[in-house]
DRENGU-623431 format. One record per residue: residue in three letters; x, y, z of N, C-alpha, C in turn. Coordinates in steps of 0.1 Angstrom, whole numbers. Example, Ala and Ser with C-alpha at 12.3 -4.5 7.8 and 13.67 -1.06 7.14 Angstrom:
! DRENGU-623431
> ALA,132,-57,78,123,-45,78,132,-33,78
> SER,128,-22,71,137,-11,71,129,0,79
This chain:
! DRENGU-623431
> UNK,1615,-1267,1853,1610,-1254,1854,1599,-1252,1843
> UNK,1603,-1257,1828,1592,-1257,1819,1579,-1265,1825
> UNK,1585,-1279,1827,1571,-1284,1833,1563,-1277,1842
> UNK,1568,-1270,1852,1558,-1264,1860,1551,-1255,1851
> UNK,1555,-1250,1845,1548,-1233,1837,1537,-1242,1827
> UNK,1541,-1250,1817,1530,-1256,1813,1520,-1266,1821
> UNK,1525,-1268,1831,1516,-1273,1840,1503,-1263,1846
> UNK,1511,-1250,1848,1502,-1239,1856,1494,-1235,1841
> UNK,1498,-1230,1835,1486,-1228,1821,1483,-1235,1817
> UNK,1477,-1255,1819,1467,-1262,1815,1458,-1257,1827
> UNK,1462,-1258,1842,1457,-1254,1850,1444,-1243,1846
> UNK,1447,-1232,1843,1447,-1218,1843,1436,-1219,1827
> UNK,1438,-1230,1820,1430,-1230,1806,1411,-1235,1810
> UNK,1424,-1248,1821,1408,-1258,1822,1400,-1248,1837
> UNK,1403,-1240,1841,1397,-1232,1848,1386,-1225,1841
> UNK,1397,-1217,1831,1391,-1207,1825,1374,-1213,1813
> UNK,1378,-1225,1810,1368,-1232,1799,1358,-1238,1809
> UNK,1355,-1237,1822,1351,-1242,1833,1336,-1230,1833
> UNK,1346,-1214,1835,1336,-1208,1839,1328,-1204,1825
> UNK,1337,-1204,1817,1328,-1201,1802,1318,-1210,1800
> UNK,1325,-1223,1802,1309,-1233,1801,1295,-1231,1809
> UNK,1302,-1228,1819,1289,-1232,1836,1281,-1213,1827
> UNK,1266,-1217,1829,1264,-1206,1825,1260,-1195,1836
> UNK,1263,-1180,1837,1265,-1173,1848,1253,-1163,1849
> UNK,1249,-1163,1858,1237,-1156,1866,1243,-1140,1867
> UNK,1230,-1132,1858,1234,-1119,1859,1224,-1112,1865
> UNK,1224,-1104,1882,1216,-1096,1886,1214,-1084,1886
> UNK,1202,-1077,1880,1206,-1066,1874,1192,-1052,1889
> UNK,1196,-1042,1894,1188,-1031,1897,1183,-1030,1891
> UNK,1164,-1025,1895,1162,-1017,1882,1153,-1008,1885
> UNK,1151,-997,1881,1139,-983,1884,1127,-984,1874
> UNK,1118,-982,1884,1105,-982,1880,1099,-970,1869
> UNK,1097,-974,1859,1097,-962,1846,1087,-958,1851
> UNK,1080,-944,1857,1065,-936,1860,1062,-940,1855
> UNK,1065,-932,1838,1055,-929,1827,1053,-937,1821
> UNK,1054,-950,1824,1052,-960,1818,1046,-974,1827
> UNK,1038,-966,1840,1037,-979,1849,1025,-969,1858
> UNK,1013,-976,1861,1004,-972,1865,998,-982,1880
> UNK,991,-976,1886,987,-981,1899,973,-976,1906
> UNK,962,-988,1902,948,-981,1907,942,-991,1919
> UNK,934,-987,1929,923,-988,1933,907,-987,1935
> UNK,901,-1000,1935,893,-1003,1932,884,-1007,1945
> UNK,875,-1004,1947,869,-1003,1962,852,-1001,1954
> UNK,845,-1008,1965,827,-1005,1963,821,-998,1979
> UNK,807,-998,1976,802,-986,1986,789,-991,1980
> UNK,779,-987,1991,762,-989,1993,760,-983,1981
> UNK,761,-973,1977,758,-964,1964,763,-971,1947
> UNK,776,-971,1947,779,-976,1935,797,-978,1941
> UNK,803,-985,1923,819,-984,1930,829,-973,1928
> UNK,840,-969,1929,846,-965,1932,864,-964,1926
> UNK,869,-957,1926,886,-960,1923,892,-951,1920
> UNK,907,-952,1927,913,-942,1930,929,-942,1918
> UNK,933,-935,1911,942,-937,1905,956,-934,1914
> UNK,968,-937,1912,980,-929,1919,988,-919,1908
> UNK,989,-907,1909,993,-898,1902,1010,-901,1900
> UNK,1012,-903,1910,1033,-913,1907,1035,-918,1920
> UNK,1044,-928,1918,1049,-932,1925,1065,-935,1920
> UNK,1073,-943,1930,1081,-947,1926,1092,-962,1930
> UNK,1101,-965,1926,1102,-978,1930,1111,-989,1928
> UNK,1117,-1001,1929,1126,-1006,1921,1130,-1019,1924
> UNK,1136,-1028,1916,1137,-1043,1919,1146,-1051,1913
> UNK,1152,-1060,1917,1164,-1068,1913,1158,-1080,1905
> UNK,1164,-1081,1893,1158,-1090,1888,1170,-1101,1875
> UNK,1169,-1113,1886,1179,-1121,1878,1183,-1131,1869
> UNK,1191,-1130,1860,1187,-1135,1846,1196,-1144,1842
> UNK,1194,-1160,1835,1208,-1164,1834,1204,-1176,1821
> UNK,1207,-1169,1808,1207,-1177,1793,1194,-1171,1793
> UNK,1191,-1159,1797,1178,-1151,1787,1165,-1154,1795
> UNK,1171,-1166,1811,1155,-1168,1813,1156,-1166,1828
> UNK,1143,-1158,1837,1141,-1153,1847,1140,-1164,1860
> UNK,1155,-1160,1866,1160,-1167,1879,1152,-1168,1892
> UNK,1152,-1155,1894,1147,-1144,1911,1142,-1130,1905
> UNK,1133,-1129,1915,1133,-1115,1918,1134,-1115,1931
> UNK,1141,-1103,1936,1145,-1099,1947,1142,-1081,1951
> UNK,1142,-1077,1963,1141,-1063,1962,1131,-1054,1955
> UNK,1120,-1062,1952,1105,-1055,1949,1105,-1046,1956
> UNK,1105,-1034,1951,1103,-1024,1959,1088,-1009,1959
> UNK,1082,-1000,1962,1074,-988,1957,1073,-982,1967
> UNK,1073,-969,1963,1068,-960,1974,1056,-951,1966
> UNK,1046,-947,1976,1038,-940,1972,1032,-929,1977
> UNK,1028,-918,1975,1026,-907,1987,1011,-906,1982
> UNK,1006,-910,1997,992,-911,2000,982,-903,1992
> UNK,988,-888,1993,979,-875,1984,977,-874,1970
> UNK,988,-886,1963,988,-886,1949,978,-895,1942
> UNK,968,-903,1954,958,-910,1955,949,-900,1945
> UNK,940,-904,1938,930,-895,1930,921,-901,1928
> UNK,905,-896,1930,894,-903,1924,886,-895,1914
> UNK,896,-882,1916,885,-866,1903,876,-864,1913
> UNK,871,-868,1923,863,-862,1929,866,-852,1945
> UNK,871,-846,1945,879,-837,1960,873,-841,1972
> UNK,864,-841,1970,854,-846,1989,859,-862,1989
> UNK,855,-872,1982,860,-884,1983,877,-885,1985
> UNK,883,-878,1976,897,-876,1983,897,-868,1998
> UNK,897,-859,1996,894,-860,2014,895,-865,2024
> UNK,882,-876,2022,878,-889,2031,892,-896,2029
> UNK,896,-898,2020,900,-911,2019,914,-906,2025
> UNK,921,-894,2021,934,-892,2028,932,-890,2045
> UNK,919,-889,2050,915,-886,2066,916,-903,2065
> UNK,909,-908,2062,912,-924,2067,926,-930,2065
> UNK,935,-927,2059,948,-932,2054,954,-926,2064
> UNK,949,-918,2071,961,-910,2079,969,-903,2076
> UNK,969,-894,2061,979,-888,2054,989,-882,2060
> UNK,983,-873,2072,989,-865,2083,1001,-870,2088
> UNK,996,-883,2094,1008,-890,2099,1013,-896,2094
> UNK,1012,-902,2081,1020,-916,2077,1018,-910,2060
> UNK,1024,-901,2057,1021,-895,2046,1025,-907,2030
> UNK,1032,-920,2033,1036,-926,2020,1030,-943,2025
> UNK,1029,-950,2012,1023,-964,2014,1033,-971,2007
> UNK,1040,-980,2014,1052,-987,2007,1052,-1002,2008
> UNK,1062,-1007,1999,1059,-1022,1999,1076,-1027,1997
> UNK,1075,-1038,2005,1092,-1042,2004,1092,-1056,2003
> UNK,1093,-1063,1991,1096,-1077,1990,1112,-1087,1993
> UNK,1112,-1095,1997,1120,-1109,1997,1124,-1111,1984
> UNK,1129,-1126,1987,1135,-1127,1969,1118,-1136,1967
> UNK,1115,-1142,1953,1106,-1149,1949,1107,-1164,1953
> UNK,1096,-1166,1956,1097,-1179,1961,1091,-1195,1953
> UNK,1087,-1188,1942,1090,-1197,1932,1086,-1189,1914
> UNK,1092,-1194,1908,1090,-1190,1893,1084,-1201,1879
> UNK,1079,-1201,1875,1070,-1208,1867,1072,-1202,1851
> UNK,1074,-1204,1843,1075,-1199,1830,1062,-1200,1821
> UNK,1056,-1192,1818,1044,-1191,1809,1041,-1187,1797
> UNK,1057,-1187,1790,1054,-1185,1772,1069,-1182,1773
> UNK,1073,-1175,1759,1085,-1171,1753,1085,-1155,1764
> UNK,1093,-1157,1773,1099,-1144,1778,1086,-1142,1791
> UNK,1079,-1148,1794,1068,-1146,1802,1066,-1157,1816
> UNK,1064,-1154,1829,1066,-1158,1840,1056,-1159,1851
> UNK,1051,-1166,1856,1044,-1164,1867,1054,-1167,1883
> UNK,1054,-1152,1887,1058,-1153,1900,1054,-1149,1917
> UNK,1057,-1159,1923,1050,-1159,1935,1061,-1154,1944
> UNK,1056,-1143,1952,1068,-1131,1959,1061,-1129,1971
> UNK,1064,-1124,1982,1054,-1119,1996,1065,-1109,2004
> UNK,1057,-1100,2007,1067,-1091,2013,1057,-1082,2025
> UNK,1068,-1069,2025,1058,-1061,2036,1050,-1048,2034
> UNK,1040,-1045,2034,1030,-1036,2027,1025,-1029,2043
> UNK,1031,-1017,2043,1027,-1007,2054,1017,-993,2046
> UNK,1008,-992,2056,998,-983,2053,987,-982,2065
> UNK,991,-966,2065,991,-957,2077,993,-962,2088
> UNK,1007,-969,2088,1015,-971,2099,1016,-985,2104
> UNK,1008,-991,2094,1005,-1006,2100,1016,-1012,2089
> UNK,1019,-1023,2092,1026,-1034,2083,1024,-1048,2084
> UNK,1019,-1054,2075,1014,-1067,2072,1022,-1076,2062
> UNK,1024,-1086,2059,1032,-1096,2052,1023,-1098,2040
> UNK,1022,-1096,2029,1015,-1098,2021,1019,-1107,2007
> UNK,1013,-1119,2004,1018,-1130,1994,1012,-1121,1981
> UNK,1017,-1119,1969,1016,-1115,1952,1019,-1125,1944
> UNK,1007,-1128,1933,1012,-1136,1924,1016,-1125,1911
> UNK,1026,-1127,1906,1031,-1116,1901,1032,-1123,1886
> UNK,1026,-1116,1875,1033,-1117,1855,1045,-1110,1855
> UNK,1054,-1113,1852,1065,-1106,1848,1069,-1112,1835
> UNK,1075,-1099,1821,1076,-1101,1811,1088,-1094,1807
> UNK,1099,-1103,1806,1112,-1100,1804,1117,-1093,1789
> UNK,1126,-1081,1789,1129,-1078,1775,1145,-1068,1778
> UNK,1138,-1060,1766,1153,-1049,1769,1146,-1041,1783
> UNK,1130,-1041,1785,1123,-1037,1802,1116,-1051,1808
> UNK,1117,-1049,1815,1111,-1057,1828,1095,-1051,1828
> UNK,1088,-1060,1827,1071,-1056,1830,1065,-1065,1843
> UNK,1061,-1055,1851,1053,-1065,1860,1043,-1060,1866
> UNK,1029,-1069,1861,1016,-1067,1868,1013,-1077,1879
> UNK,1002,-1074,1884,995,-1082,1894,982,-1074,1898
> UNK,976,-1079,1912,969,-1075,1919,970,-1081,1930
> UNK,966,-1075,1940,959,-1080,1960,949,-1072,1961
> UNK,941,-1083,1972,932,-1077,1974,930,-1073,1988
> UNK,929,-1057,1998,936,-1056,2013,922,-1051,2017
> UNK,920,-1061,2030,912,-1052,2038,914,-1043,2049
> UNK,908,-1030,2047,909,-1014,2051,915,-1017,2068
> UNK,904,-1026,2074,901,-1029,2088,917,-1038,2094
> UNK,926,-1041,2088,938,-1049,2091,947,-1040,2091
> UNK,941,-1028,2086,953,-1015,2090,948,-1006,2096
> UNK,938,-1009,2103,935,-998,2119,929,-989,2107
> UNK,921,-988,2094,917,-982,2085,898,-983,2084
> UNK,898,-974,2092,879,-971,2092,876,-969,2079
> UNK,872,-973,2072,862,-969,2056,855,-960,2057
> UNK,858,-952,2046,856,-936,2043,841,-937,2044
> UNK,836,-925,2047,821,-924,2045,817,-910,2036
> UNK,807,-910,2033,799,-895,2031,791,-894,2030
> UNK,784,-881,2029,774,-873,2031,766,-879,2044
> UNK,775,-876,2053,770,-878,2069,765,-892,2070
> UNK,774,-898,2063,772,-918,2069,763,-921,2057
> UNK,759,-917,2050,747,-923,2042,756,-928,2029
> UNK,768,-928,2028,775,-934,2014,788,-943,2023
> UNK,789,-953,2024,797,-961,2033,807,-970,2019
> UNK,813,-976,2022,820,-982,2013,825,-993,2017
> UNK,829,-1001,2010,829,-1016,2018,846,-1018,2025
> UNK,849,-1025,2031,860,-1029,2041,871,-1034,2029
> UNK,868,-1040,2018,877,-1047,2013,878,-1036,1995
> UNK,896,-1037,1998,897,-1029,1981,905,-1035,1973
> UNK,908,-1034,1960,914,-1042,1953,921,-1030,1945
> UNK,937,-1038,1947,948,-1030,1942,958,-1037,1931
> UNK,953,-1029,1919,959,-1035,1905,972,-1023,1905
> UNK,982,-1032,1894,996,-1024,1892,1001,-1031,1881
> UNK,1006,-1023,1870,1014,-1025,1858,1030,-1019,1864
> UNK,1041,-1022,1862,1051,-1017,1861,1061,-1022,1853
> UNK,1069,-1010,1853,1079,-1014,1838,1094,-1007,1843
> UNK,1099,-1017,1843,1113,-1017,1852,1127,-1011,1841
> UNK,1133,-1006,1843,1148,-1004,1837,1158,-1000,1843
C-alpha cells in the first residue's frame, strides 16, 4: 500500500516539474485604446492630394505570448463608422460618404486569421504578416498586412495597405461638377495600441 502512494506522488512530482519546465503559451484579448491609436487616409486627385482622418473607431485582437516573446496574432479586429471619416472640408466629406455608401453600409470593418508568419526585429519588436477580410460599402475582399507590432505592458501595431476604390464597386469622389476627380487608388495607414 505504501508503495503504491509513493509510487503515485513520484508520478504526480515528475508531471508537475514537466509542465513547469515546457514553457507555456499565454493568449491574451485585447481592446483597441482610441485615444491612443489613430487611422488616416491618404488619396490624390488632378488638383492636389488629399486625406481623410477617422474620428474613432474601435477594435480588438488576440495576441500570444510565451517567455516574453510574440507567438500569433489572431482575431485582428476594427470597426469604423464611415461618417467619422474627416477631411475639415464638408463638401469633400460629402462626396466621399455618397461614394462609400454611408446610407447603406454605414461601418468599414476588418477581420483577420491568425498570422502567418512572425519575424522578430529588435528587443520587443516584430514584423508580422496577417491577411484577413476588409468589407467596405458592402464589398469584402481578402486583404494580406505586413504588420510592426511592439510588445510591452500595450501591444502597438502599425502598418499600411494600399485599396483600390474600383474593387469595391467604389466610383471616386469628384467635385465641382467633374473638374476635381481623384485617383482610383488610396492609401490607408493605422497606429494601434492594444490593452
Amino acid at each position: 500500500m505504501k508503495k503504491i502512494k509513493l509510487f503515485s506522488g513520484k508520478i504526480a512530482g515528475a508531471l508537475l516539474a514537466t509542465i513547469l519546465y515546457f514553457p507555456v503559451a499565454m493568449a491574451q484579448e485585447s481592446q483597441v485604446v482610441a485615444s491612443e491609436s489613430k487611422m488616416e487616409v491618404f488619396g490624390t486627385s488632378n488638383i492636389h492630394d488629399w486625406e481623410l482622418k477617422a474620428g474613432s473607431f474601435h477594435g480588438k485582437g488576440t495576441f500570444t505570448m510565451e517567455e516574453n516573446q510574440l507567438k500569433s496574432v489572431e482575431k485582428l479586429s476594427f470597426t469604423l463608422t464611415v461618417e467619422e471619416l474627416k477631411s475639415g472640408k464638408s463638401g469633400m466629406d460629402k462626396n466621399t460618404y455618397k461614394a462609400l455608401k454611408s446610407k447603406e453600409h454605414k461601418q468599414i470593418t476588418f477581420r483577420s486569421g491568425t498570422s502567418t508568419g512572425i519575424k522578430e526585429a529588435g528587443a520587443g519588436k516584430y514584423e508580422v504578416n496577417i491577411s484577413g477580410d476588409l468589407t467596405i460599402a458592402g464589398v469584402t475582399k481578402n486583404v494580406p498586412l505586413k504588420l510592426t507590432v511592439v510588445s510591452g505592458a500595450k501591444v502597438h501595431v502599425s502598418g499600411s495597405t494600399d485599396i483600390v476604390m474600383t474593387d469595391y464597386g467604389i466610383e471616386p469622389p469628384t467635385a465641382l461638377l467633374g473638374t476635381v476627380k481623384t485617383g482610383e487608388k488610396v492609401t490607408v495607414k493605422f497606429e494601434m495600441t492594444y490593452k
